[in-house]
C-alpha atoms as one frame of an Amber mdcrd trajectory, in Angstrom:
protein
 -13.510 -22.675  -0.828 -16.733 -22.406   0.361 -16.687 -24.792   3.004 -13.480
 -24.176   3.973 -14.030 -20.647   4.912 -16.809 -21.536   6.705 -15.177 -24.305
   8.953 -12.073 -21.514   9.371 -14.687 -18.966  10.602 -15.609 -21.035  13.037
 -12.557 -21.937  14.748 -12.011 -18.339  14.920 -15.450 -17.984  16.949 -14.692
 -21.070  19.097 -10.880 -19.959  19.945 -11.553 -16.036  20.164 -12.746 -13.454
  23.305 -16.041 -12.413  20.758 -18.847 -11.079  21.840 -22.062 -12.231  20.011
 -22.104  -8.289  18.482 -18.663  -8.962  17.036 -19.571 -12.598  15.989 -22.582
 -11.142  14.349 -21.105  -8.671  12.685 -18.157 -10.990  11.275 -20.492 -12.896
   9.444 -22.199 -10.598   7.611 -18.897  -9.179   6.181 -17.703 -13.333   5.645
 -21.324 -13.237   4.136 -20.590 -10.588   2.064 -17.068 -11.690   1.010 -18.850
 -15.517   0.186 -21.020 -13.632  -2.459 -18.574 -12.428  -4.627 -15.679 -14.472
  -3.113 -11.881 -13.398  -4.805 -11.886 -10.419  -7.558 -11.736 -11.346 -11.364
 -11.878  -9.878 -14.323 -15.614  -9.633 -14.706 -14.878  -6.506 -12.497 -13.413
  -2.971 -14.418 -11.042  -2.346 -11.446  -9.832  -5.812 -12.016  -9.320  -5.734
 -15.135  -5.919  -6.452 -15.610  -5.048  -8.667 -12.718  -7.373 -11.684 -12.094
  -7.203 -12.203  -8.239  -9.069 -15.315  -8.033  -6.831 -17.192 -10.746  -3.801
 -15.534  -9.403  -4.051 -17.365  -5.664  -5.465 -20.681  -7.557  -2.625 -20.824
  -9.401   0.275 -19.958  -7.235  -1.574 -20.881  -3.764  -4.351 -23.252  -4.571
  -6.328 -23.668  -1.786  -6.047 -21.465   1.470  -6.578 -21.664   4.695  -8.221
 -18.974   6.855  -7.296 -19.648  10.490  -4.568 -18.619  12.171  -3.907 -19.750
  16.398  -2.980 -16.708  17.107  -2.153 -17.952  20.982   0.930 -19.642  19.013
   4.190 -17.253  19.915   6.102 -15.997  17.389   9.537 -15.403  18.092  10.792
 -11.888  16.891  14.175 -11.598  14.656  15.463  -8.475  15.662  17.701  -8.513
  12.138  15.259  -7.692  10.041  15.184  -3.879  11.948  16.618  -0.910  10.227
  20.099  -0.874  11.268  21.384   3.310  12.123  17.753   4.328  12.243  16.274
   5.659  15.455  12.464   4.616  14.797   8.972   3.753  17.039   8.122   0.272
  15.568   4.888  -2.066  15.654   5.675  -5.450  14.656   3.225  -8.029  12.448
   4.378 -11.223  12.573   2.309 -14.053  10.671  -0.910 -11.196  10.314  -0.714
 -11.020  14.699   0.810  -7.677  16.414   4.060  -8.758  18.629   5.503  -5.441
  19.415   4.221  -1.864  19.994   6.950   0.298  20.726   6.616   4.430  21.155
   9.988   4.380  22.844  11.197   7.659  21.332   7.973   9.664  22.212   5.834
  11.905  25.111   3.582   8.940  26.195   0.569  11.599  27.001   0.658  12.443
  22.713   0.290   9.180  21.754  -2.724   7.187  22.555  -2.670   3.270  21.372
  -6.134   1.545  21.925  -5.785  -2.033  21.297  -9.748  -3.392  21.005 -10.964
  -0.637  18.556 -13.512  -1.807  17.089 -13.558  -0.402  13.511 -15.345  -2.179
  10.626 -14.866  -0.614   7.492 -18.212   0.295   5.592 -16.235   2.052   2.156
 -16.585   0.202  -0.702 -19.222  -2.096   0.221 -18.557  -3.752  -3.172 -15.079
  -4.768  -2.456 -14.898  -8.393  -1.498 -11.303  -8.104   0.254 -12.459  -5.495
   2.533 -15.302  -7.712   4.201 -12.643 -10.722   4.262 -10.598  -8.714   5.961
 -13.289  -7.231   8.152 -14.852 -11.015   9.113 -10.847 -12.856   9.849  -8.756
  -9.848  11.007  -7.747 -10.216  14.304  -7.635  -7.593  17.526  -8.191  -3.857
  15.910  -5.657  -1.223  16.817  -6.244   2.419  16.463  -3.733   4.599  17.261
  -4.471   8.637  17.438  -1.725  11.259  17.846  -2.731  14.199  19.747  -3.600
  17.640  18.494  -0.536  19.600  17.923   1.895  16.666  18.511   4.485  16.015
  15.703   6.137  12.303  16.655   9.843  12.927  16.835  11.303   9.817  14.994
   9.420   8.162  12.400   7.225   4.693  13.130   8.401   1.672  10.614   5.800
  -1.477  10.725   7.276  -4.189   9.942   5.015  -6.921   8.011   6.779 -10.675
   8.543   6.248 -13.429   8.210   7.949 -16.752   9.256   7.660 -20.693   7.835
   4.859 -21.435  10.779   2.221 -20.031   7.856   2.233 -21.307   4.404  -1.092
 -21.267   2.496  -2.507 -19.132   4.781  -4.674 -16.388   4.676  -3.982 -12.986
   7.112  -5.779  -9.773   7.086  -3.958  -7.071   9.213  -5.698  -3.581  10.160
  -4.494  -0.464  11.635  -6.526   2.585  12.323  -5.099   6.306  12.481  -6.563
   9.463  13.766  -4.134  12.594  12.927  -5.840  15.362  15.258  -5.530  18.851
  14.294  -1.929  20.300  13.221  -0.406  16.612  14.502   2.104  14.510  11.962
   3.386  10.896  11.653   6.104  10.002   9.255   5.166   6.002   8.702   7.001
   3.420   7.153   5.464   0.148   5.721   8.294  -2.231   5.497   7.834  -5.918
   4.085  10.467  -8.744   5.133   8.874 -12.336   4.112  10.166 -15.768   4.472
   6.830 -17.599   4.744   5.753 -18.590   1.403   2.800 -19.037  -0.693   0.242
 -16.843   1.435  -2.332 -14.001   0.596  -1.593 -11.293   2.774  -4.917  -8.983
   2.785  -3.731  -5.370   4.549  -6.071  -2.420   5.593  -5.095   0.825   6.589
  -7.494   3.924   7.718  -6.433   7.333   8.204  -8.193  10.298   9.462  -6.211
  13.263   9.093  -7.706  16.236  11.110  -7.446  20.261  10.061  -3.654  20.824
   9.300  -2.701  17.253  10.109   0.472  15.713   7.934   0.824  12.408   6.566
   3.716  10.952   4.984   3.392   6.812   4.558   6.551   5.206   2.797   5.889
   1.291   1.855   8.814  -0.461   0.858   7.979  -4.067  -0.782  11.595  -4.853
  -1.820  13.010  -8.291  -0.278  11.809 -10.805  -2.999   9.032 -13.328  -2.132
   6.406 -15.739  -3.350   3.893 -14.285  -1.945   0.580 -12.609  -2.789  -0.522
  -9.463  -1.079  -3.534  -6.752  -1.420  -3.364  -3.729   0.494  -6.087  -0.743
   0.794  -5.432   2.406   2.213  -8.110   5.206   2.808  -7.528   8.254   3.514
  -9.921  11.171   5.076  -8.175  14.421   5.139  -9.899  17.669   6.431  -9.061
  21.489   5.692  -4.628  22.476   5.452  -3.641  18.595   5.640  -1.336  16.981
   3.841  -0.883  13.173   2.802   2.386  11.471   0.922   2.177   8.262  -0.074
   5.037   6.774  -1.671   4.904   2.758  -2.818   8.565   0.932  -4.107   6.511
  -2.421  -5.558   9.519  -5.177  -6.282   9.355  -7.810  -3.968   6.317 -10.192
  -4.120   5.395 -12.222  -6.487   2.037 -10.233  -6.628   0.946  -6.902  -5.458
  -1.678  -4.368  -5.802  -2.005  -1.119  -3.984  -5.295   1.006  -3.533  -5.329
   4.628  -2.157  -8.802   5.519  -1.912  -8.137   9.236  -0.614 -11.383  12.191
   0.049 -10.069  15.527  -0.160 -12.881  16.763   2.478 -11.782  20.277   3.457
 -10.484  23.027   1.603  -6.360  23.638   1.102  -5.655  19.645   1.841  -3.744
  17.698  -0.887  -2.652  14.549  -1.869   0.958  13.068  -3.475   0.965   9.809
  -4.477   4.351   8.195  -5.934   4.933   5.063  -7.129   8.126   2.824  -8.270
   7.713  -0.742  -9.915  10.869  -2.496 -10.423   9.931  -6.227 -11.829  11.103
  -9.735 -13.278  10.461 -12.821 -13.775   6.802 -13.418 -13.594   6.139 -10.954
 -11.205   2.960  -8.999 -11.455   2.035  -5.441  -9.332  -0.790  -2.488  -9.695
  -1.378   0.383  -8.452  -4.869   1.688  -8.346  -5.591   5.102  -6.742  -9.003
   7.086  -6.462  -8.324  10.775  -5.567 -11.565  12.439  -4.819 -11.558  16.466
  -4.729 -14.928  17.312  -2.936 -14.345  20.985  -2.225 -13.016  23.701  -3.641
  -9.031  24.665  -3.140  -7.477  21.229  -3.524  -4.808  19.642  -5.065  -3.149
  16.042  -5.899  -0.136  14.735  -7.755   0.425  11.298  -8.893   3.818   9.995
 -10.279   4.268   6.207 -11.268   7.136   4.955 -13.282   7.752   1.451 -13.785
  10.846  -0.986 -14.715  10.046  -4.280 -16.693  12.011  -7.117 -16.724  11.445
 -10.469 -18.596   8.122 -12.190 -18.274   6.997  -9.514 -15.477   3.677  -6.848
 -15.464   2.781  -3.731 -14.209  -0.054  -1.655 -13.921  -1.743   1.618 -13.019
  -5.548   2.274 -12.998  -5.517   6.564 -11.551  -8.611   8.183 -11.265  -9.034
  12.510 -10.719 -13.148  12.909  -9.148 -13.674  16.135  -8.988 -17.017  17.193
  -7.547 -19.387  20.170  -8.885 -18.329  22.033  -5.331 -15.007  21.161  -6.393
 -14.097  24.653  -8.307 -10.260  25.500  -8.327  -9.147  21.947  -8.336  -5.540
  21.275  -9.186  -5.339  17.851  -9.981  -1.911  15.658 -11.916  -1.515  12.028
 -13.171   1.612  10.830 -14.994   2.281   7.367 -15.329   5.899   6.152 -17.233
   6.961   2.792 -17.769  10.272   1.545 -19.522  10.222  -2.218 -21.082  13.383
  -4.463 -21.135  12.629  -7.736 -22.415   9.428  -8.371 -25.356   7.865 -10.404
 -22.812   7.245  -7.456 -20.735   3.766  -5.226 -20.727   2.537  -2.378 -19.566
  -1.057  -1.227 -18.563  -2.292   2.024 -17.721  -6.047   3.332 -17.188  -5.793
   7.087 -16.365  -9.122   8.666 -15.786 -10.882  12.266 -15.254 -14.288  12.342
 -13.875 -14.930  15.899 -13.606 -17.900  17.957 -12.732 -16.850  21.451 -11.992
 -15.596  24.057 -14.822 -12.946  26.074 -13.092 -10.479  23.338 -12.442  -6.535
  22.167 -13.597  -6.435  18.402 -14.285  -4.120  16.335 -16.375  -3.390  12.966
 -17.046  -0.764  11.054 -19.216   1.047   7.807 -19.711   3.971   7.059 -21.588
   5.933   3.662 -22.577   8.569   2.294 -24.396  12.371   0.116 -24.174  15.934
   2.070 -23.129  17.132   4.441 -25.899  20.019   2.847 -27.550  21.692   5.614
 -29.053  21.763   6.430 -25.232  23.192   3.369 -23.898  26.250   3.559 -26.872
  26.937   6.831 -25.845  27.433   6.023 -22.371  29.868   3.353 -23.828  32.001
   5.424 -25.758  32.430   7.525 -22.416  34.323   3.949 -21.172  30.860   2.380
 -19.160  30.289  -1.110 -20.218  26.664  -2.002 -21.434  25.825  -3.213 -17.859
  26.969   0.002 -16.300  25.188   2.026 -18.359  21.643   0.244 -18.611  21.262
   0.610 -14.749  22.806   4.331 -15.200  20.087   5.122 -17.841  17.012   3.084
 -15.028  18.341   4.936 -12.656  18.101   8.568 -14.114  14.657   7.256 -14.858
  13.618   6.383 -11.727  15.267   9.343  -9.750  12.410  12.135  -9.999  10.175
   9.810  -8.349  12.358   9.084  -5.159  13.107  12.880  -5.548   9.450  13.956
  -4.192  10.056  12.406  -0.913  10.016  15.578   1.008  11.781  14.203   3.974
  15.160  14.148   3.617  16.178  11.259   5.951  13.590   8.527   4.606  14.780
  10.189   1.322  18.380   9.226   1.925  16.942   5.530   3.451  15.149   4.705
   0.599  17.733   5.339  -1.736  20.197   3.427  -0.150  17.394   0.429   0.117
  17.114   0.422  -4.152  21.052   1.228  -4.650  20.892   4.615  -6.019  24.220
   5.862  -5.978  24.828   9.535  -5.565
């Protein structure tokens, strides 16, 4: 791999508008990345899902150059049909389409060669490859006071141009003060057999609102990593909520700093798996003041042969006093061949605080399910009654009502 990567970077410095800063810098995170190379087990937050044997043995080897000069034709089908939405479109790791149609122009600001490089966890190897291969940096910062009127859904494609491949997208959001973004992370793949390596940062200002929805439902044999960091300052408010069902591999981080005093954090989760399939969520939720408060609520559904799981940590810093901070995770089993992993953790440091974890898991009650017969529901009907009572409290804590009602139409809940 070695090599490889090496021979990759450099067709990326041959074939791309670099300065010898940016060059520079791109190598010491490809440095970096070539030191530890893909996560194992060897590391704790790895634990139960082995990167680097994960993409040998569904990928082999990959490829880390993309052209991205080659056009990419867009498929307008995959866009949310009755949905009146701003939309920024990945195709194959490149951005196609920025498109702020429904909004005031002068309260959005889009700066296309931002050049972040993200310093957070220096000992995350995924981070500095996406850091050295990603390719032009967007940041996009909505104005103090500015709430965008229709909500923005990315849409993360790919096409059968890639296969193999690695591709490292990156966004960047600023949320001044008292602004709000309702953003939807929506995954539609027909390339196969890639690592897709995705890195989100997002600074919410004083009184700033958050609310990021990232559907991964279409099925697909692909492998994908995504990080999201959040800074939030005093009165903001981020939602996170993750439906993990499509790829054949998944793991979401939210690394989140509760910086100013009254901000919170909700993080909600949904795994719905089968055959083979394999997804984690891992979230850090650090409380570094006093007067904050998170929630965390992950329930998973697994099928034959498939594997979830949820690593949750609650920091809570000695200036931390009056923390309120929640962790539940819930999964339900349907096949022997299924399992289940949680790692909840406290790390506290301050004595007047509220923090609680749990994590429960076990099959579909069958004195339910023959209940639901004898009330005329075949044992079909009332398996996927029985999931979907399960799974309803998490979709519940969407706050807003119409990605609410989208979402639930996009799993099949039926009112």
């Amino acid at each position: 791999m070695t090599e490889q990567i090496k021979i990759d970077f450099e067709k990326i410095v041959k074939t791309s508008a670099l300065t010898e800063k940016d060059v520079e810098l791109k190598k010491k995170h490809l440095n970096k990345f070539l030191d530890t190379g893909f996560p194992s087990k060897k590391l704790e937050n790895w634990k139960f899902s082995d990167l680097s044997q994960i993409i040998k043995k569904n990928i082999g080897e990959l490829s880390f150059y993309n052209d991205y000069s080659i056009s990419n034709e867009l498929d307008t089908s995959i866009f949310v049909k009755d949905f009146e939405h701003n939309k920024i479109i990945f195709i194959n790791g490149s951005i196609e389409k920025v498109d702020f149609t429904h909004e005031d122009h002068d309260k959005i600001e889009i700066n296309d060669n931002f050049k972040f490089v993200n310093e957070l966890e220096d000992s995350n190897s995924l981070l500095s490859l996406n850091n050295a291969f990603s390719n032009k940096n967007y940041k996009i910062t909505v104005k103090k006071d500015y709430s965008l009127k229709k909500p923005l859904v990315i849409y993360h494609t790919t096409n059968n141009k890639i296969k193999s491949k690695n591709i490292n997208p990156k966004l960047e959001f600023q949320l001044e003060q008292n602004s709000s973004l309702k953003l939807i992370d929506l995954f539609n793949d027909a390339a196969e057999s890639n690592f897709i390596n995705i890195f989100y940062n997002f600074d919410l200002k004083e009184g700033a609102i958050l609310k990021n929805y990232k559907i991964d439902k279409v099925q697909n044999k692909n492998i994908r990593y995504s990080y999201n960091n959040i800074e939030q300052d005093n009165n903001s408010i981020s939602e996170t909520f993750i439906l993990s069902s499509g790829s054949s591999f998944s793991k979401n981080e939210i690394n989140c700093n509760l910086k100013g005093e009254y901000s919170s954090a909700f993080v909600n989760g949904i795994f719905s798996l089968n055959n083979e399939q394999h997804h984690e969520i891992r979230t850090i939720i650090n409380h570094l003041v006093e007067n904050t408060k998170s929630y965390q609520l992950i329930k998973s559904v697994l099928g034959k042969n498939s594997k979830s799981a949820y690593q949750g940590k609650i920091f809570v810093d000695s200036k931390a006093q009056k923390t309120d901070g929640y962790q539940l995770s819930k999964a339900i089993l349907l096949d022997e061949t299924s399992e289940f992993n949680a790692k909840p953790e406290l790390e506290i440091y301050a004595d007047d605080v509220k923090c609680s974890h749990g994590s429960a898991s076990g099959s579909l009650d069958e004195n339910s399910i023959f209940y639901l017969m004898s009330r005329g529901l075949n044992y079909q009907q009332s398996k996927e009654l029985l999931i979907n009572g399960f799974l309803i409290d998490v979709v519940e804590k969407i706050t807003d009502t119409e990605i609410k009602d989208l979402i639930k139409n996009m799993i099949g809940f039926k009112e």
